[in-house]
Biopython code that builds the backbone (N, CA, C, O; Angstrom):
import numpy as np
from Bio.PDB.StructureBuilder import StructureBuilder

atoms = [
    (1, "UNK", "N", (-15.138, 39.608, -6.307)),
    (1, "UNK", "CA", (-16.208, 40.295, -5.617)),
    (1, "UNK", "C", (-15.924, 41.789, -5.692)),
    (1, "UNK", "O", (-14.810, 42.294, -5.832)),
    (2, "UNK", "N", (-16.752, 42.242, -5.613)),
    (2, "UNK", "CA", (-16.481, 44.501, -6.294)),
    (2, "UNK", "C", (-16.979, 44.635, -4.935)),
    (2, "UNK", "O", (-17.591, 43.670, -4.475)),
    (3, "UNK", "N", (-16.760, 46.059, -3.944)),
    (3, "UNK", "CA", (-16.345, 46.680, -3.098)),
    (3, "UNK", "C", (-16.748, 47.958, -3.326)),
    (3, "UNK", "O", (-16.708, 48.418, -4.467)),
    (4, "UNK", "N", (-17.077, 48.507, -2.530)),
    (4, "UNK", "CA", (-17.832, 49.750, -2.549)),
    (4, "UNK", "C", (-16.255, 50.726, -2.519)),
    (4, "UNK", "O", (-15.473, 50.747, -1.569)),
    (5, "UNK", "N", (-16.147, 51.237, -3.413)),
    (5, "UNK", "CA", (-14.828, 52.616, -3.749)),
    (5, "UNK", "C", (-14.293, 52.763, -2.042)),
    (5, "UNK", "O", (-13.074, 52.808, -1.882)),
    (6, "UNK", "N", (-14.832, 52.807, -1.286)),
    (6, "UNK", "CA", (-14.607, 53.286, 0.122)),
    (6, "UNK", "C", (-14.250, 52.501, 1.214)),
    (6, "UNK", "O", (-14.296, 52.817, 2.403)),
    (7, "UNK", "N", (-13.740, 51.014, 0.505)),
    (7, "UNK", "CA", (-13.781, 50.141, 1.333)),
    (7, "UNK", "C", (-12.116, 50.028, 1.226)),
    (7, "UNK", "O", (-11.621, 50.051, 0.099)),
    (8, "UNK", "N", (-11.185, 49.898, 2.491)),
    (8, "UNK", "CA", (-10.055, 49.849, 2.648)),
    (8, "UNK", "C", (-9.476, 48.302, 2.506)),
    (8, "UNK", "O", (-9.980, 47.194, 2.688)),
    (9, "UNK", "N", (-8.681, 48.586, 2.255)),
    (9, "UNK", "CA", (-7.719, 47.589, 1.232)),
    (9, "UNK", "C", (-7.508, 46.690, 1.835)),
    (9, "UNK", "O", (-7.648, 45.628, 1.229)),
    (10, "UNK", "N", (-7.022, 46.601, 3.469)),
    (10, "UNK", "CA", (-6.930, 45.504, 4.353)),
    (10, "UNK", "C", (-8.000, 45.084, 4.375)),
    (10, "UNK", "O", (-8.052, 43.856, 4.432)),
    (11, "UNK", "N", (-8.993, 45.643, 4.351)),
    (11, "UNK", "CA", (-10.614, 44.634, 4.511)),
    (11, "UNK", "C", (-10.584, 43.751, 3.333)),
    (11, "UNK", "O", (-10.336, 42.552, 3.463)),
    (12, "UNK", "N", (-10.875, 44.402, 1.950)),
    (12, "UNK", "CA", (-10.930, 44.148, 0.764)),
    (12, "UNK", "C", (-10.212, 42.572, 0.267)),
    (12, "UNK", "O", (-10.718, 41.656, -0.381)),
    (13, "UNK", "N", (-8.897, 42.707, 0.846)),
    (13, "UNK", "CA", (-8.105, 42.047, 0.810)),
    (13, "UNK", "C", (-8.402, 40.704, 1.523)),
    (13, "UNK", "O", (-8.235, 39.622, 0.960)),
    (14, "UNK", "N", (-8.953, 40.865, 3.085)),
    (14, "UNK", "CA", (-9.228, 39.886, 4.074)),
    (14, "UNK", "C", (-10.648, 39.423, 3.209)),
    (14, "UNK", "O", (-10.477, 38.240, 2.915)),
    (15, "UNK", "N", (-11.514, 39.727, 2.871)),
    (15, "UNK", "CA", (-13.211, 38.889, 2.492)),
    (15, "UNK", "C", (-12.406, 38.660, 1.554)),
    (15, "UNK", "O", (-12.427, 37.432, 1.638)),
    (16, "UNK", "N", (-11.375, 38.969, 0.325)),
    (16, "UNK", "CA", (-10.978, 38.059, -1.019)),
    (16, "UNK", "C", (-10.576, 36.826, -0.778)),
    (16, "UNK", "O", (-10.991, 35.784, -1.286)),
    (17, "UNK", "N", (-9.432, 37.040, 0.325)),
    (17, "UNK", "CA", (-9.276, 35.535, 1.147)),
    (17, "UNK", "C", (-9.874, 34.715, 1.882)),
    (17, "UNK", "O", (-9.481, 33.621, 2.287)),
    (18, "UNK", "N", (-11.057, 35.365, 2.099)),
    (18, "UNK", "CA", (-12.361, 34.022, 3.259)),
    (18, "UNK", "C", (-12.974, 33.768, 1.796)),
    (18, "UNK", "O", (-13.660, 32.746, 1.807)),
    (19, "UNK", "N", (-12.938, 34.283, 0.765)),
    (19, "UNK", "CA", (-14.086, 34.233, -0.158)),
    (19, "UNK", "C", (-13.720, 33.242, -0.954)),
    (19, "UNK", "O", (-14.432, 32.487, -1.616)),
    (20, "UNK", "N", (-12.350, 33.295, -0.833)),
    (20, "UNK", "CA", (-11.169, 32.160, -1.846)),
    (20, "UNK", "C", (-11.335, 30.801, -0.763)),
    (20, "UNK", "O", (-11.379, 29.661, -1.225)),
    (21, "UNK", "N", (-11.380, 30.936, 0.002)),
    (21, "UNK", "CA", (-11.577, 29.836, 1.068)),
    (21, "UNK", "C", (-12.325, 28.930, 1.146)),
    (21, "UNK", "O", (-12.266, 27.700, 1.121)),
    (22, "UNK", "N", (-13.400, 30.051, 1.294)),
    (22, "UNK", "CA", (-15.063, 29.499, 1.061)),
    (22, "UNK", "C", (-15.338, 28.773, 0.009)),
    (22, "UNK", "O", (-15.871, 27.727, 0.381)),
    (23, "UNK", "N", (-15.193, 28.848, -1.506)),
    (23, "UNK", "CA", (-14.808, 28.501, -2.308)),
    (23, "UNK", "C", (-13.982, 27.590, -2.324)),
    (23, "UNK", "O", (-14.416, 26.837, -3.196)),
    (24, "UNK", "N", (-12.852, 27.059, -1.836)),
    (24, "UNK", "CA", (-12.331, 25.736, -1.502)),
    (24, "UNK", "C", (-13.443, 24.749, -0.934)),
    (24, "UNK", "O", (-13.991, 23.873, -1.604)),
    (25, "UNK", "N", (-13.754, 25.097, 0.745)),
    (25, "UNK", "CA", (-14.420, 24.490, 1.194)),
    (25, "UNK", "C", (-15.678, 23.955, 0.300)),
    (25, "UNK", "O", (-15.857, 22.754, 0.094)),
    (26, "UNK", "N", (-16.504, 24.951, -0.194)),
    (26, "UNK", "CA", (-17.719, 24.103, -0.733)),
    (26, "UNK", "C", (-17.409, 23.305, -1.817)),
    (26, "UNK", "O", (-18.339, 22.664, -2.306)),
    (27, "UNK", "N", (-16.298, 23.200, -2.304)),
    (27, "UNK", "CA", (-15.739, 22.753, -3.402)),
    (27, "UNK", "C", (-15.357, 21.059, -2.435)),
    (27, "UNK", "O", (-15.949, 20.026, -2.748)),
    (28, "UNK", "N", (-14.980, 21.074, -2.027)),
    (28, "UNK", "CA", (-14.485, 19.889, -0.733)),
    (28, "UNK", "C", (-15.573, 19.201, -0.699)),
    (28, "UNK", "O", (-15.541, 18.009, -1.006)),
    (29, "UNK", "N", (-16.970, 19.937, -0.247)),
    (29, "UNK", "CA", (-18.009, 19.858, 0.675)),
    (29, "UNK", "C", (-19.009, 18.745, -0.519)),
    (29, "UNK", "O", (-19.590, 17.681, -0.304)),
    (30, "UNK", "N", (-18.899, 19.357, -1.455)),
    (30, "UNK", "CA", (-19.660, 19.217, -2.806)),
    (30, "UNK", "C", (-19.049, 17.543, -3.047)),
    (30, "UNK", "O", (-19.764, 16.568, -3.276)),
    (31, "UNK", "N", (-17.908, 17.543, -2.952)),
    (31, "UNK", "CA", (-16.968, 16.189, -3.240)),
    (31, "UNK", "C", (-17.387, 15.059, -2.428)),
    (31, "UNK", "O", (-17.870, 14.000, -2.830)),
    (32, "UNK", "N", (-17.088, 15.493, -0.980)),
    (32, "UNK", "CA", (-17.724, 14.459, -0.262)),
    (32, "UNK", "C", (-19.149, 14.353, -0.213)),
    (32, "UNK", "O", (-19.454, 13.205, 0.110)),
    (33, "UNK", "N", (-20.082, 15.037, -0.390)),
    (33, "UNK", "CA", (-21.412, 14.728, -0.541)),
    (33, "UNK", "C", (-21.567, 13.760, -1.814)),
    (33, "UNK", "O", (-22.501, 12.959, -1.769)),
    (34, "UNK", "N", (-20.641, 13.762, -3.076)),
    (34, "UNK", "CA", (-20.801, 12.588, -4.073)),
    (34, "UNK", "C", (-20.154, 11.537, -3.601)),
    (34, "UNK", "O", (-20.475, 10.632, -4.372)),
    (35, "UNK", "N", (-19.428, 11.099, -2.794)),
    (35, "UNK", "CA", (-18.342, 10.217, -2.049)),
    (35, "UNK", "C", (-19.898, 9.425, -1.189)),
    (35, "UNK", "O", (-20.359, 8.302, -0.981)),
    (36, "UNK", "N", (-20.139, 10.460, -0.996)),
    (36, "UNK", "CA", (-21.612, 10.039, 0.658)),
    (36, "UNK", "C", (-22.417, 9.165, -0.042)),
    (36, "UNK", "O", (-22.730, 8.007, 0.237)),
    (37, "UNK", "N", (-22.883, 10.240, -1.513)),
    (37, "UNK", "CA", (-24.597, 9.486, -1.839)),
    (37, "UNK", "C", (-24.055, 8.472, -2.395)),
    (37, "UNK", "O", (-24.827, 7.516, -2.326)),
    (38, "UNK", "N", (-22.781, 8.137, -3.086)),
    (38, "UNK", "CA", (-22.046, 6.409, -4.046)),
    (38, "UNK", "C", (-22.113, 5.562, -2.985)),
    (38, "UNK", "O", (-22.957, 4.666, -2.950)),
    (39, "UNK", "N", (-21.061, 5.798, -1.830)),
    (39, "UNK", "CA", (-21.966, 4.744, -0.931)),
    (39, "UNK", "C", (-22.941, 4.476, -0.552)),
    (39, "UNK", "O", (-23.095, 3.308, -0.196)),
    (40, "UNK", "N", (-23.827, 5.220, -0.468)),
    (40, "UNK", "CA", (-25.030, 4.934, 0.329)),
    (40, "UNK", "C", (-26.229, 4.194, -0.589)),
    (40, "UNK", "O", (-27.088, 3.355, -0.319)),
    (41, "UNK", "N", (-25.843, 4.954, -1.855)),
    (41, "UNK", "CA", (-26.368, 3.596, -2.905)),
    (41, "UNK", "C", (-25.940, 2.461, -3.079)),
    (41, "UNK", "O", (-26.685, 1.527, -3.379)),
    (42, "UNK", "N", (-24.655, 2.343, -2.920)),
    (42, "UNK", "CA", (-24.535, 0.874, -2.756)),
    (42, "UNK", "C", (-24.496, 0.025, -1.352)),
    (42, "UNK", "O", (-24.425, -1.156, -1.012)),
    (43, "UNK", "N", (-24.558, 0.920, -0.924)),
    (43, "UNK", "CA", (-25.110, -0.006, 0.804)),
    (43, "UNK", "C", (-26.669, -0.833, 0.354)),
    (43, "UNK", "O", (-27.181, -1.948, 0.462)),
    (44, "UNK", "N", (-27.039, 0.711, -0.280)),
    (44, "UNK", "CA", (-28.620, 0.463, -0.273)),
    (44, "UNK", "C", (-28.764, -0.868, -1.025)),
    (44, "UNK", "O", (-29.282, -1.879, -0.553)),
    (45, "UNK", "N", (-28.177, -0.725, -2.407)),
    (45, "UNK", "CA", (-28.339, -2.210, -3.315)),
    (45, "UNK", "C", (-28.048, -4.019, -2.052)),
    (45, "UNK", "O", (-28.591, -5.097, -1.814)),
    (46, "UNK", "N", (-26.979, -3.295, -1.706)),
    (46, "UNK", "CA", (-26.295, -4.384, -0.800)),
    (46, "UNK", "C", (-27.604, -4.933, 0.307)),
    (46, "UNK", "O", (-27.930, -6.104, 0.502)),
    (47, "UNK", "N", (-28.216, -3.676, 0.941)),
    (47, "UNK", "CA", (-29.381, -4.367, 1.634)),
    (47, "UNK", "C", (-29.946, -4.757, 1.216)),
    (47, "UNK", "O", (-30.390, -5.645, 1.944)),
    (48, "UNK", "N", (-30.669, -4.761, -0.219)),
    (48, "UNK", "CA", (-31.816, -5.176, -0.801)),
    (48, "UNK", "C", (-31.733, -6.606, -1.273)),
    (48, "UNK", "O", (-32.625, -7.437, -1.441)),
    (49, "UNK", "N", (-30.117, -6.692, -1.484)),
    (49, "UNK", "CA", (-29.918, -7.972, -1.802)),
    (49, "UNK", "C", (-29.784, -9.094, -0.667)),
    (49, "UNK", "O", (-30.086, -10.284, -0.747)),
    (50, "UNK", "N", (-29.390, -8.572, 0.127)),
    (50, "UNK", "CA", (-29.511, -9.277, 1.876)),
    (50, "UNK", "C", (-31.098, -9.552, 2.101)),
    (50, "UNK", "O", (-31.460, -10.716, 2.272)),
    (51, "UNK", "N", (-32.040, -8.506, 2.103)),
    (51, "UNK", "CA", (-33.329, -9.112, 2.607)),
    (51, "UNK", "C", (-33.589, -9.708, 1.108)),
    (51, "UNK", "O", (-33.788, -10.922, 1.141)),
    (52, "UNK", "N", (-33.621, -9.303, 0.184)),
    (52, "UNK", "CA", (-34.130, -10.938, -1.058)),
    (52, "UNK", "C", (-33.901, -12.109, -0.619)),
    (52, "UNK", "O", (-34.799, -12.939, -0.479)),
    (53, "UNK", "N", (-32.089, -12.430, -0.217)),
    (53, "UNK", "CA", (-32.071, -13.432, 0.706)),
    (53, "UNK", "C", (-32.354, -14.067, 1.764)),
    (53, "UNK", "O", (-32.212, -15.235, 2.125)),
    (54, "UNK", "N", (-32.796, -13.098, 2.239)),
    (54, "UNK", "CA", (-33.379, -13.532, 4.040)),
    (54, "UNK", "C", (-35.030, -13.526, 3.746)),
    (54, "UNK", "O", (-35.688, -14.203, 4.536)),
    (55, "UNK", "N", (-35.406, -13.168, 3.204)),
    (55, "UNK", "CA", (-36.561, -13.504, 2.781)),
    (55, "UNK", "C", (-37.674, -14.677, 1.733)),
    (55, "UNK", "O", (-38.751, -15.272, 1.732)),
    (56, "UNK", "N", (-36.445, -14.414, 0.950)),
    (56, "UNK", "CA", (-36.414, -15.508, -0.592)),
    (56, "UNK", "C", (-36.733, -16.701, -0.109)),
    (56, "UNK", "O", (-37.006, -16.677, 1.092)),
    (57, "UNK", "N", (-36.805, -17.937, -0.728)),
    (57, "UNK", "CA", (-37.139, -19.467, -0.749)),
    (57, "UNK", "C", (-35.352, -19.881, -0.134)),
    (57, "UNK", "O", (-34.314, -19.256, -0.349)),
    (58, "UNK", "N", (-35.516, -20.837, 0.464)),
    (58, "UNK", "CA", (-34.332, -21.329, 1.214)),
    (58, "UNK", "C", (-34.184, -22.121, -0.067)),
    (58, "UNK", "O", (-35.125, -22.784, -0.502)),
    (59, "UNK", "N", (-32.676, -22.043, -0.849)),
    (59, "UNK", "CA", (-32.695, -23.388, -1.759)),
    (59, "UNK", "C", (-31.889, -24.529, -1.351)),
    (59, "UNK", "O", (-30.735, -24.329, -0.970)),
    (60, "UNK", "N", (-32.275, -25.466, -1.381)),
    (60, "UNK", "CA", (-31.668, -26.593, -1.005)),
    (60, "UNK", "C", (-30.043, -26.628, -0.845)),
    (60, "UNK", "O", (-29.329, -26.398, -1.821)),
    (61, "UNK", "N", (-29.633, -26.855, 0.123)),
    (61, "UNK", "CA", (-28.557, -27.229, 0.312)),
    (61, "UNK", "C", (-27.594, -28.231, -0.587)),
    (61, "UNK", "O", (-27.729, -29.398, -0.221)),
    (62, "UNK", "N", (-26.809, -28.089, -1.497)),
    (62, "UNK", "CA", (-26.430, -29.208, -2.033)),
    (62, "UNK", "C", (-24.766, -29.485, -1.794)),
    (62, "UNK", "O", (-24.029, -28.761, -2.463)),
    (63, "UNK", "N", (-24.279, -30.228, -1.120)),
    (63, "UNK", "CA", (-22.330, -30.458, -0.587)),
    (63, "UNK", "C", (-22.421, -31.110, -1.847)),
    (63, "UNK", "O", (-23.325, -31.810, -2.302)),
    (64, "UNK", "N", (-21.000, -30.655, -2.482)),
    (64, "UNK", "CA", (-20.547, -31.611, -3.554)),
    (64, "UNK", "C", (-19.199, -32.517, -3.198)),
    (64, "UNK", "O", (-18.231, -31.930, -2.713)),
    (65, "UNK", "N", (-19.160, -33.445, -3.355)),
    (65, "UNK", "CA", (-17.961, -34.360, -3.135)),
    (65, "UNK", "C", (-16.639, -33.882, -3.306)),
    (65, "UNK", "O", (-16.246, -33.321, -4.329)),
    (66, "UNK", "N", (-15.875, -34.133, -2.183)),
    (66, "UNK", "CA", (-14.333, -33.724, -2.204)),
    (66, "UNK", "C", (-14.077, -34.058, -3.436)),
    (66, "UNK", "O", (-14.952, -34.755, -3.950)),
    (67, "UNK", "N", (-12.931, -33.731, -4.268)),
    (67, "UNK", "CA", (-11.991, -33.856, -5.347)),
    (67, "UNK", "C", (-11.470, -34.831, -5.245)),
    (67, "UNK", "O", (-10.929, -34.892, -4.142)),
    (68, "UNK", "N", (-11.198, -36.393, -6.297)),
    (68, "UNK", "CA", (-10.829, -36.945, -5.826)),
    (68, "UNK", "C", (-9.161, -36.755, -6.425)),
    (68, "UNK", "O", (-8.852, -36.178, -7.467)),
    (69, "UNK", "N", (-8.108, -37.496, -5.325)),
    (69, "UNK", "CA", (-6.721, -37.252, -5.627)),
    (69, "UNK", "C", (-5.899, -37.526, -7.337)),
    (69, "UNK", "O", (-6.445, -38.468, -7.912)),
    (70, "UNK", "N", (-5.024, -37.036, -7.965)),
    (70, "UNK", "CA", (-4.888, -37.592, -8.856)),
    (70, "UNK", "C", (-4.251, -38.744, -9.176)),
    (70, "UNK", "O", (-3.730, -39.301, -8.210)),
    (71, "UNK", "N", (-4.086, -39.459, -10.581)),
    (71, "UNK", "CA", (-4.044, -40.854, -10.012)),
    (71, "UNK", "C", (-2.250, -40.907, -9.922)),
    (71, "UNK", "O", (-1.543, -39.938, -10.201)),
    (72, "UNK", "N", (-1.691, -42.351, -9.439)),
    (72, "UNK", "CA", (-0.954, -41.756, -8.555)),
    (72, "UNK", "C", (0.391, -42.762, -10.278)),
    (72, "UNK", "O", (0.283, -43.988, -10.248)),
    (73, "UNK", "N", (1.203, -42.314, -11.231)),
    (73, "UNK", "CA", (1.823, -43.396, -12.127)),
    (73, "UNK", "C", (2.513, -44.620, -11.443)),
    (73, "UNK", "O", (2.927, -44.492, -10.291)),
    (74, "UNK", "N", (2.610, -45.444, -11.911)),
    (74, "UNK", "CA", (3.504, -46.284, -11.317)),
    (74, "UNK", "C", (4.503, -46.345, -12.319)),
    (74, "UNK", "O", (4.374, -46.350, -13.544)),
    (75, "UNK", "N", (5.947, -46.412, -11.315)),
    (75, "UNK", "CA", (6.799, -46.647, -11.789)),
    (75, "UNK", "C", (6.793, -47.210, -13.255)),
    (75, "UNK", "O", (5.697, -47.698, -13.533)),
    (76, "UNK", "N", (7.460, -47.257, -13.988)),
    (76, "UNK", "CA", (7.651, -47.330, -15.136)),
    (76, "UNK", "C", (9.078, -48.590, -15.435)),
    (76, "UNK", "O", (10.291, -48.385, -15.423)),
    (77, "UNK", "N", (8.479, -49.587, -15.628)),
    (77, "UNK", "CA", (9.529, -50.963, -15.953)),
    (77, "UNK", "C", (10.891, -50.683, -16.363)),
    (77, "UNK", "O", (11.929, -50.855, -15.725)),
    (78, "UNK", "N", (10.660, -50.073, -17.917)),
    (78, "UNK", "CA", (12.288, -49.573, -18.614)),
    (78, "UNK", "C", (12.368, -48.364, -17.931)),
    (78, "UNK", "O", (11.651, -47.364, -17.904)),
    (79, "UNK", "N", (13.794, -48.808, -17.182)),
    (79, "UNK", "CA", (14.710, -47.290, -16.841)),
    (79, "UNK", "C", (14.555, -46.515, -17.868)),
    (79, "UNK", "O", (14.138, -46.847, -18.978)),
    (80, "UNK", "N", (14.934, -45.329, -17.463)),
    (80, "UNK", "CA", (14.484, -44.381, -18.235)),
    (80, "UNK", "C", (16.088, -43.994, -18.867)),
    (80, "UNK", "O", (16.993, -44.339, -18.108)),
    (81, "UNK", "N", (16.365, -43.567, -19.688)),
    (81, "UNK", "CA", (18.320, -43.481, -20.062)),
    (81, "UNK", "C", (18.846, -42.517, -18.893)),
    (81, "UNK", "O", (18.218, -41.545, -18.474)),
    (82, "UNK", "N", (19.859, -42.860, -18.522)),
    (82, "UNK", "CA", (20.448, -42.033, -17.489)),
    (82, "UNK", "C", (20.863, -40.947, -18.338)),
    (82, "UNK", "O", (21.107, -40.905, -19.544)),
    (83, "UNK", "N", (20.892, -39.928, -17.271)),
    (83, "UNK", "CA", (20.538, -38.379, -17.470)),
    (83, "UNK", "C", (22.458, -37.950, -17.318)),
    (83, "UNK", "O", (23.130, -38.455, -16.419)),
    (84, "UNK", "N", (22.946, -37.166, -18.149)),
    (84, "UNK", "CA", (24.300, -37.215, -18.416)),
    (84, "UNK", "C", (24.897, -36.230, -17.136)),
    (84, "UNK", "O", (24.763, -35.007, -17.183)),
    (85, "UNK", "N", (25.263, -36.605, -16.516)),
    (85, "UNK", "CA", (25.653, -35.432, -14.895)),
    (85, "UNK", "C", (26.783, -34.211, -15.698)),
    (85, "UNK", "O", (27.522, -34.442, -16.656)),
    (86, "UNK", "N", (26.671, -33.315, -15.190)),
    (86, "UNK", "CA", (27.792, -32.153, -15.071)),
    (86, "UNK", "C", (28.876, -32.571, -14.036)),
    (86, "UNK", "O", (28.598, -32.715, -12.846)),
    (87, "UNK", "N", (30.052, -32.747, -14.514)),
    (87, "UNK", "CA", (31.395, -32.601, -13.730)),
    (87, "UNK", "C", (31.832, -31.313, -13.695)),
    (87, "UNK", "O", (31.550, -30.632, -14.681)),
    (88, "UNK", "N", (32.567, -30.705, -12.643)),
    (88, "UNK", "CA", (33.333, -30.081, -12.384)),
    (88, "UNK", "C", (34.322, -29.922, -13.009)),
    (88, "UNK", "O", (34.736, -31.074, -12.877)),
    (89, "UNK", "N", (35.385, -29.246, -13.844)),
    (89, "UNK", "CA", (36.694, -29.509, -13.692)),
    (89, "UNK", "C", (37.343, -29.827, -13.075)),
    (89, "UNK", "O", (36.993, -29.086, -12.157)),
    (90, "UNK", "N", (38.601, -30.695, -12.426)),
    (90, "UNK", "CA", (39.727, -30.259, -11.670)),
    (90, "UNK", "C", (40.331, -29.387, -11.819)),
    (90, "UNK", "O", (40.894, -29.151, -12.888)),
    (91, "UNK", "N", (40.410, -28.512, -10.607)),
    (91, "UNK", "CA", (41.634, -27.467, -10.650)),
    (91, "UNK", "C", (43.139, -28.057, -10.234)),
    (91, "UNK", "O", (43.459, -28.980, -9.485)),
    (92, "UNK", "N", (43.714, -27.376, -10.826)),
    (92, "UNK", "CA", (44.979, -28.369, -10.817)),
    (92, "UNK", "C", (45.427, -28.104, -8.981)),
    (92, "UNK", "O", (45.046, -27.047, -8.479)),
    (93, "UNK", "N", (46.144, -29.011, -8.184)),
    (93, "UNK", "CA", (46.596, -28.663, -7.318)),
    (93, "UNK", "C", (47.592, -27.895, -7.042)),
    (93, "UNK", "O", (48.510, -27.707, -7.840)),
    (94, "UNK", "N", (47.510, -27.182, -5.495)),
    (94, "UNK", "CA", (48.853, -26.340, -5.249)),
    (94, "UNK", "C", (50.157, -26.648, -4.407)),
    (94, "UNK", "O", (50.146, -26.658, -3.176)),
    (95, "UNK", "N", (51.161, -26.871, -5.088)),
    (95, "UNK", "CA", (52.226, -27.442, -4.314)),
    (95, "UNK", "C", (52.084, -27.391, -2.954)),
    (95, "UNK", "O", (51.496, -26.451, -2.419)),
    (96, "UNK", "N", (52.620, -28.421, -2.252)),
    (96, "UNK", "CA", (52.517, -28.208, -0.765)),
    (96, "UNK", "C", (54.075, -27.646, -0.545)),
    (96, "UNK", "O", (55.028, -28.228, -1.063)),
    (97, "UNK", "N", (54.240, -26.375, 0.333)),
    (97, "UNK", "CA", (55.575, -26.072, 0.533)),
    (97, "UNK", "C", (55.518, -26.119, 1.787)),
    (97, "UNK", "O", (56.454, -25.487, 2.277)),
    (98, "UNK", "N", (54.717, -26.669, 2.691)),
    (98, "UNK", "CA", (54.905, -26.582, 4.455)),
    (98, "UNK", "C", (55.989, -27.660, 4.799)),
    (98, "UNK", "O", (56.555, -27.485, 5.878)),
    (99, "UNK", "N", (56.550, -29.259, 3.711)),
    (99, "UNK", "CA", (57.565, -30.050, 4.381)),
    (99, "UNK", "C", (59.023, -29.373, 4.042)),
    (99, "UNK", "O", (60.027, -29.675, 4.688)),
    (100, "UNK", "N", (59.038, -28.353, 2.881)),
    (100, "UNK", "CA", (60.205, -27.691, 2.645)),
    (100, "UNK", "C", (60.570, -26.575, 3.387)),
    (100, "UNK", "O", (60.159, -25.510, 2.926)),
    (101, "UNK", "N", (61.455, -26.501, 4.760)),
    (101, "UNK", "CA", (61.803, -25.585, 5.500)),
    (101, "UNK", "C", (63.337, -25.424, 5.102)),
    (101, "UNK", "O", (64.220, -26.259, 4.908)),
    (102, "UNK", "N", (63.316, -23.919, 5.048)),
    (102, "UNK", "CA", (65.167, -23.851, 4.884)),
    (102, "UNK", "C", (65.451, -23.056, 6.463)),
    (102, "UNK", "O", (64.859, -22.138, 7.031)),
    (103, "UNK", "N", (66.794, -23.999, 6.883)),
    (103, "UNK", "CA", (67.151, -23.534, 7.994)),
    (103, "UNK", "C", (67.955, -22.601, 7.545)),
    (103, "UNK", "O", (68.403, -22.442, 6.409)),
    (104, "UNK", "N", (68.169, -21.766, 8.862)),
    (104, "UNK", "CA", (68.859, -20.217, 8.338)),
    (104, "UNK", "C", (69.951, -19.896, 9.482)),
    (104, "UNK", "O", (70.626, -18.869, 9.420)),
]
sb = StructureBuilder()
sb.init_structure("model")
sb.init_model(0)
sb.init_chain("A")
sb.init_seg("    ")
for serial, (resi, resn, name, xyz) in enumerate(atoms, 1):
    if name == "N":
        sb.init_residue(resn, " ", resi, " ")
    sb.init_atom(name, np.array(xyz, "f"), 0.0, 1.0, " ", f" {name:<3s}", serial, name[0])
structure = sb.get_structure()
């Protein structure tokens, strides 16, 4: 913004900074007004589709039948081969030295 030659520097200085401000704000202002009208169009769609429905032909109700369970195998005659287990190693044991006391 230009300043009349005669205008002192603390002023000059103070409107550069409301002016820089101002300029934020409508910048803000501008944002949420596109934030405003996106919703409000889709509210709007959203109502229109509510009274189509509330207005529209009732369509028949139709319940569809629970799922039925799946079926259930039966056991199976031949065992099946037994399944080879994991052993452990033994760890080897540790001497017991608690019956060996030396008297002193």
């Amino acid at each position: 913004m230009l300043f009349p030659a005669d205008t002192p520097l603390a002023i000059a200085d103070a409107l550069g900074y409301l002016q820089h401000h101002l300029q934020e704000l409508t910048e803000h202002q501008n944002a949420s007004e596109h934030v405003i009208n996106n919703t409000l169009v889709g509210l709007t769609a959203q109502i229109q589709q509510l009274t189509q429905l509330m207005t529209g032909p009732v369509p028949a109700l139709t319940v569809a039948p629970p799922p039925s369970p799946p079926p259930v195998n039966p056991p199976s005659p031949v065992p099946s081969a037994p399944t080879k287990q994991r052993t452990r190693p033994k760890l080897p044991s540790l001497p017991d030295f608690s019956s060996e006391r030396t008297s002193g």
